[in-house]
C-alpha positions in Angstrom: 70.9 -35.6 44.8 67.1 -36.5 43.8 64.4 -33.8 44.1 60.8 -34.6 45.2 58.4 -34.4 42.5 56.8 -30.8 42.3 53.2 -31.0 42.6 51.3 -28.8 40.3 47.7 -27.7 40.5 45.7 -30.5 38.8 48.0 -33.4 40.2 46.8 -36.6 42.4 48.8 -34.9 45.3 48.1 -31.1 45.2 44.1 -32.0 44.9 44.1 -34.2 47.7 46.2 -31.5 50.1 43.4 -29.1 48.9 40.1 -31.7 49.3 41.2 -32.4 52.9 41.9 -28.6 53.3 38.6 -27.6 51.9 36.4 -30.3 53.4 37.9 -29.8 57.1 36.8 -26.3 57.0 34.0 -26.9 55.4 32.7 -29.1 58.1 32.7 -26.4 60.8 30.4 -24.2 58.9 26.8 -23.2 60.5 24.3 -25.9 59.4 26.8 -28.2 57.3 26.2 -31.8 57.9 28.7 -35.0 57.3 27.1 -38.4 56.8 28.9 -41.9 58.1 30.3 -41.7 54.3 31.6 -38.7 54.4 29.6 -36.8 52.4 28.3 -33.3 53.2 25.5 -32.1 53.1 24.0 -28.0 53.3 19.9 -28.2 53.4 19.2 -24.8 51.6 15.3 -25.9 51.1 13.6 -28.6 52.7 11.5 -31.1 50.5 8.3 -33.1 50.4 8.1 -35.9 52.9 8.1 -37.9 49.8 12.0 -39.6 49.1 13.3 -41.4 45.9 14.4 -44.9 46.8 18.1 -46.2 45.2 16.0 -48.1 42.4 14.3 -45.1 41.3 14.7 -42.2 38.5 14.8 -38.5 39.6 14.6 -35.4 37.8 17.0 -32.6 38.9 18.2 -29.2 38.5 22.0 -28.8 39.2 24.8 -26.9 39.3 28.1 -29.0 39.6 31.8 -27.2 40.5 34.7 -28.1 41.3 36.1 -25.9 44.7 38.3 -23.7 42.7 34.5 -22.4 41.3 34.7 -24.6 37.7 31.6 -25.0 36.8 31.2 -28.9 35.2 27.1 -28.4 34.6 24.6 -25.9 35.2 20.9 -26.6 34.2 19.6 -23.9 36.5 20.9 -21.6 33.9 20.0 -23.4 31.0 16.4 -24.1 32.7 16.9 -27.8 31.3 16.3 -30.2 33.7 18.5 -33.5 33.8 16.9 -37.0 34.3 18.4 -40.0 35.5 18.6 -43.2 37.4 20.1 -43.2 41.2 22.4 -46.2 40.3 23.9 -44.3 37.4 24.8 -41.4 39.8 28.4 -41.4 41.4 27.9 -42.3 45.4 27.8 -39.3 47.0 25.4 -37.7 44.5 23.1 -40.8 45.2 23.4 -40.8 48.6 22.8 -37.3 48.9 19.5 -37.2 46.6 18.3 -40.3 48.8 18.2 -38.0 51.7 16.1 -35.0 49.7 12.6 -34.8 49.4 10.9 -33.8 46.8 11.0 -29.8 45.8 14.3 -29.9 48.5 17.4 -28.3 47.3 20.4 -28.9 49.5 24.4 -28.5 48.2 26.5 -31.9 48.8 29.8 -31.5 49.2 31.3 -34.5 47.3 34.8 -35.9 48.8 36.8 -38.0 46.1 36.2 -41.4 47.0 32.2 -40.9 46.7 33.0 -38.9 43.2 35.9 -39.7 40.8 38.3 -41.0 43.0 41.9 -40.7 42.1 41.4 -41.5 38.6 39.3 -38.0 37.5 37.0 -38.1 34.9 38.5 -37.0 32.0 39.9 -33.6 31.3 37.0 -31.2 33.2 37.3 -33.4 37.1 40.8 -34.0 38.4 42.3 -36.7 40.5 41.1 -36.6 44.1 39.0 -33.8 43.3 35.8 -32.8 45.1 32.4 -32.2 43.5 30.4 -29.5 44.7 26.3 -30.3 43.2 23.9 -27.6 44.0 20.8 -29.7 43.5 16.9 -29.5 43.5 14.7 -32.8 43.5 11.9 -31.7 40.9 10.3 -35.3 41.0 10.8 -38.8 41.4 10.2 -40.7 37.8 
């Protein structure tokens, strides 16, 4: 008699039971938005009326997790800010940061297929995992 394969936290299919847990409940929160994409987004801080554009460089405070509360990055407590260009970003932290304006900090709530997808990214971001990016838009470069 074959058993089913046990899934173990960190695997493809325990992950993706967990992201579509976590991101149904999450969209029924006060003042949590989902875009077409999927992504979701909490405005903590409204910016500027000034937005970056998908060709442009931003510079960013940000506190990545994963939603078991792994922290990935964190310049707010290193008070390092991060600069880079929006097509280097994964989707949903692109898509997100093209809907701040500048000074704005809002939380995106990043489902798998705009992150990592099933693949992870190495040993820190596991498959279907979703990305949680606290972030502030210091200034478009």
């Amino acid at each position: 008699m074959a058993r089913g394969k046990k899934q173990t936290k960190g695997s493809p299919g325990f992950n993706r039971k967990n992201t579509i847990d976590f991101l149904a409940k999450n969209s029924c929160k006060a003042n949590v938005e989902t875009t077409i994409s999927g992504l979701q987004i909490l405005e903590i801080e409204a910016g500027s009326d000034e937005f970056p554009t998908p060709e442009d460089s931003v510079e960013v405070h940000q506190r990545i997790s994963l939603i078991d509360g792994t922290i990935i990055d964190d310049t707010y407590k290193t008070g390092e800010t991060v600069q880079f260009s929006l097509e280097e970003a994964i989707p949903g932290y692109r898509e997100g940061l093209l809907l701040t304006g500048v000074g704005g900090r809002s939380r995106f709530f990043v489902p798998p297929d705009l992150a990592w997808g099933k693949r992870g990214s190495g040993k820190r971001i596991g498959p279907n995992a979703v990305l949680i990016i606290d972030s502030r838009l210091i200034r478009i470069i």
